[in-house]
C-alpha positions in Angstrom: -56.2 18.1 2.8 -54.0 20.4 4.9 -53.7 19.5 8.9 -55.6 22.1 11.0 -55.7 22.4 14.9 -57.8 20.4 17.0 -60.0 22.1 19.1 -63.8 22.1 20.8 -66.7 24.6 19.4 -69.8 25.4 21.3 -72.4 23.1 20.9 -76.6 23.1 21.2 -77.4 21.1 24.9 -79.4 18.9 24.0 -81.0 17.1 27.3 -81.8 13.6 25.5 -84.0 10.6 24.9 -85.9 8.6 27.3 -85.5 5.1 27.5 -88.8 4.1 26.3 -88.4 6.6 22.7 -84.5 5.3 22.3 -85.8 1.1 22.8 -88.7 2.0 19.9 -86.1 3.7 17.4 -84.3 0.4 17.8 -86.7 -1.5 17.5 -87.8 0.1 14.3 -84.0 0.0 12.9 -84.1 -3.8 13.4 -87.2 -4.6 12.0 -86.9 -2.4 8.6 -83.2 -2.4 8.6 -83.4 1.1 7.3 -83.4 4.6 8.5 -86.9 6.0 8.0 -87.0 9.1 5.8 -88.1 12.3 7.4 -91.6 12.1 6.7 -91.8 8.6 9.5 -89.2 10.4 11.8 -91.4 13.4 11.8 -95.0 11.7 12.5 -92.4 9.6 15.0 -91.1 12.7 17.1 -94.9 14.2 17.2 -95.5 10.8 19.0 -92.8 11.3 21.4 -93.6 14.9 22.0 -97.4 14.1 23.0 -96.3 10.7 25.1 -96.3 10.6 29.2 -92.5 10.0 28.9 -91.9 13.0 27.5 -93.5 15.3 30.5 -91.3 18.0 31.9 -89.3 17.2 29.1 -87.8 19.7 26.5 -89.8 18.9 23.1 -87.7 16.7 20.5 -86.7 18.5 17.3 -87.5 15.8 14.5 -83.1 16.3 13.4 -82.6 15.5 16.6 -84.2 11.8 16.4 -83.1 11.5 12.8 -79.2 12.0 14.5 -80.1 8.9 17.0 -81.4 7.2 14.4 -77.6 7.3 12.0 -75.6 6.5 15.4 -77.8 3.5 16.0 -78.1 2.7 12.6 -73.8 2.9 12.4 -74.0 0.9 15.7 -76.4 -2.4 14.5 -74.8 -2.3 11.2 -71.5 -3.3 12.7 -72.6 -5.6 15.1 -74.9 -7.3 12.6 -73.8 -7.6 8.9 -77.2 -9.3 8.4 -78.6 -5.8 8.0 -79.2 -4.8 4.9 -80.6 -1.5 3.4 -83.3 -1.3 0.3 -82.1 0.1 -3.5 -84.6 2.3 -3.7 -84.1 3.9 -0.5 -83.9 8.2 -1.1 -81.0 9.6 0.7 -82.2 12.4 3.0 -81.3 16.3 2.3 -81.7 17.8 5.5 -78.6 19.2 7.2 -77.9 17.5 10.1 -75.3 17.5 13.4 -74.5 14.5 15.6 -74.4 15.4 19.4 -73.7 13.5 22.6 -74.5 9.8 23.9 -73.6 9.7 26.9 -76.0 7.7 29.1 -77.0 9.6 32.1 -80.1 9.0 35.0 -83.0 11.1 35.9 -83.7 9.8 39.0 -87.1 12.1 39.5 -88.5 10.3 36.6 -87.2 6.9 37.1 -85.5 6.8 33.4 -82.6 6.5 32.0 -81.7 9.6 29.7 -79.1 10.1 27.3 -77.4 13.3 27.5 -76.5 14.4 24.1 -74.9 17.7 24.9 -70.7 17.0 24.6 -70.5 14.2 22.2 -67.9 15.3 19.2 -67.1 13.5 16.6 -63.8 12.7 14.1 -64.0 11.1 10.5 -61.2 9.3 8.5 -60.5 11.1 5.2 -59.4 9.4 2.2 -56.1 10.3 2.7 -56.3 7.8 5.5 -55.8 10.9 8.3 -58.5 11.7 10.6 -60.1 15.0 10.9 -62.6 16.3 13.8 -65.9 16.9 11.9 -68.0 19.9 12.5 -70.9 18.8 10.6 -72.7 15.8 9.4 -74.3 18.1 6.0 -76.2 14.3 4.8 -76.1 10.7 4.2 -76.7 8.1 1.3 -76.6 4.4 1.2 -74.8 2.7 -1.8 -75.5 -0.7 -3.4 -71.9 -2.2 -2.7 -70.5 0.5 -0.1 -73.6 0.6 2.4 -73.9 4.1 4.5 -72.1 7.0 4.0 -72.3 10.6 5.2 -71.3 13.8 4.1 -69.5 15.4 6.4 -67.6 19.1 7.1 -64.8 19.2 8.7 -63.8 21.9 11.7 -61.5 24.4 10.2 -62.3 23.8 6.6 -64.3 25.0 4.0 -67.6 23.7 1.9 -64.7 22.4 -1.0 -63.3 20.1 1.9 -66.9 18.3 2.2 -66.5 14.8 1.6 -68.2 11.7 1.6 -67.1 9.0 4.4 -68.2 5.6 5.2 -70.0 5.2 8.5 -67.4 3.0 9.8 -64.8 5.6 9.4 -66.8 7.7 11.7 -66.2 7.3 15.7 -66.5 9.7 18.8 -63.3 12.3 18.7 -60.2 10.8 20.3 -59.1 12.6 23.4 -55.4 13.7 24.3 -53.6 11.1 26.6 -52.9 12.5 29.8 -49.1 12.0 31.6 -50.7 10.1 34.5 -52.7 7.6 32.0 -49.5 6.4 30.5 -49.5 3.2 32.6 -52.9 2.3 30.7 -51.0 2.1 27.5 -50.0 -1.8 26.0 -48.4 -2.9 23.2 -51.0 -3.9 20.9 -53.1 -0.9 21.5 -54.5 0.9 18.5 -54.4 5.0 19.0 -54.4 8.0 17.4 -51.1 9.5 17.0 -49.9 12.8 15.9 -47.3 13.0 13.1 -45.5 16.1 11.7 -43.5 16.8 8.8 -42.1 19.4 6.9 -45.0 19.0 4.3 -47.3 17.9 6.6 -49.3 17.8 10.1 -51.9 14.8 10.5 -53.7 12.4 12.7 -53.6 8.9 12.0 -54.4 5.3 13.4 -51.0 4.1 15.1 -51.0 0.6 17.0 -48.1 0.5 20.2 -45.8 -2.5 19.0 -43.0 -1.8 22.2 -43.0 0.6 25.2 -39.7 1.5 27.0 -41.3 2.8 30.8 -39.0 5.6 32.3 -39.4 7.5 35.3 -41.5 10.9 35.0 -40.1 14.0 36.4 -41.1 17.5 36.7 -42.2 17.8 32.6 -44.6 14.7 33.6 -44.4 11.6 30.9 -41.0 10.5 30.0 -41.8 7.1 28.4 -41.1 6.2 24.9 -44.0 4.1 22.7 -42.5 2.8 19.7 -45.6 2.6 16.8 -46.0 1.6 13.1 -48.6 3.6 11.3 -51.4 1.5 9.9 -51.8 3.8 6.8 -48.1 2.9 5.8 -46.4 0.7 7.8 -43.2 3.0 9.2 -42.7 3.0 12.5 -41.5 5.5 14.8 -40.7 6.2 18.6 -42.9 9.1 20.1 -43.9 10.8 23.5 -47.0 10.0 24.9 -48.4 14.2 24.0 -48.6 12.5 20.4 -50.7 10.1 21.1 -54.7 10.4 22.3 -57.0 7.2 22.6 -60.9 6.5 22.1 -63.0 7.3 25.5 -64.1 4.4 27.4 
């Protein structure tokens, strides 16, 4: 898969879940260990529209609770490799887009909310690079793989779609600012850019030595010396190659 730009598209706002609807889709997740198909996330977001909670409140789209219930089904399965998912589970059809989770307060209301309106998302492709996804298209669960979605990547075509394991899919990693150098450590895993003449990807780096400099008028003059986890080659960089996970 050829390297293409990284860059932000418009997204749907999306205003969020109240505490109350996101502590009963968890609850749900632990007890059946499952996503629901659509016809329970359906009667479930009917339920949410008609509760108290939800007054004043935009109306839930049922895609919109099935896309919190694959983040928090991504987030218990990591934590807890107790979780298991059924055989004869179907694998859902409906297209489908991941948004925001940022956790935000209404303070009118009393609730916490979870604003779901900037949240983008990156996916490692099998060619061990990692690509900012524009869509998630589906997902399946496999007897010996577990959960995987299918997934669209920005700047490519339907014949790019590929299948990914939920692990390989995180928030998009953000560009490292000259002033945020100082929070950089040997033994940090990030995201650096490498370029060759064949060749422009993404991939997972981790920082095995720093040599600190002075910055001057062009900003960051440090050198981070990383080995590529795909490969194991190493290779000294400036820190506008490297971005990091948000905290």
């Amino acid at each position: 898969m050829d390297h293409r730009l990284r860059f932000r598209g418009e997204k749907n706002v999306f205003s969020g879940f109240t505490t109350a609807e996101m502590d009963k889709m968890e609850r749900i997740l632990k007890e059946s260990g499952q996503l629901p198909n659509s016809e329970v996330i359906k009667k479930l977001t009917r339920g949410f529209n008609r509760s108290a909670g939800r007054a004043g409140k935009p109306v839930l789209k049922w895609t919109e609770v099935q896309n919190r219930f694959l983040v928090k089904l991504q987030d218990l399965i990591s934590k807890d490799t107790s979780l298991t998912v059924p055989n004869n589970f179907p694998p859902a059809q409906e297209a489908c887009a991941l948004e925001n989770i940022n956790e935000t307060s209404d303070m009118s209301k009393g609730e916490k909310v979870i604003d779901l309106s900037n949240m983008e998302f990156e996916a490692k492709s099998s060619d061990d690079s990692w690509y900012d996804v524009e869509t998630f298209i589906t997902h399946r669960f496999l007897k010996s793989g577990g959960p995987e979605v299918l997934v669209r990547y920005v700047g490519f075509g339907t014949e790019e779609d590929e299948w990914v394991h939920a692990k390989n899919v995180r928030e998009r990693s953000v560009p490292l600012e000259h002033s945020e150098c100082n929070k950089v450590m040997v033994g940090d895993t990030l995201l650096c850019f490498q370029e060759k003449t064949d060749q422009a990807r993404y991939y997972d780096v981790q920082v095995i030595n720093i040599q600190r400099k002075l910055h001057d008028i062009r900003g960051c003059r440090c050198i981070f010396v990383i080995r590529y986890e795909h490969d194991n080659s190493e290779e000294s960089v400036r820190l506008n190659r490297l971005c990091c996970q948000t905290e």
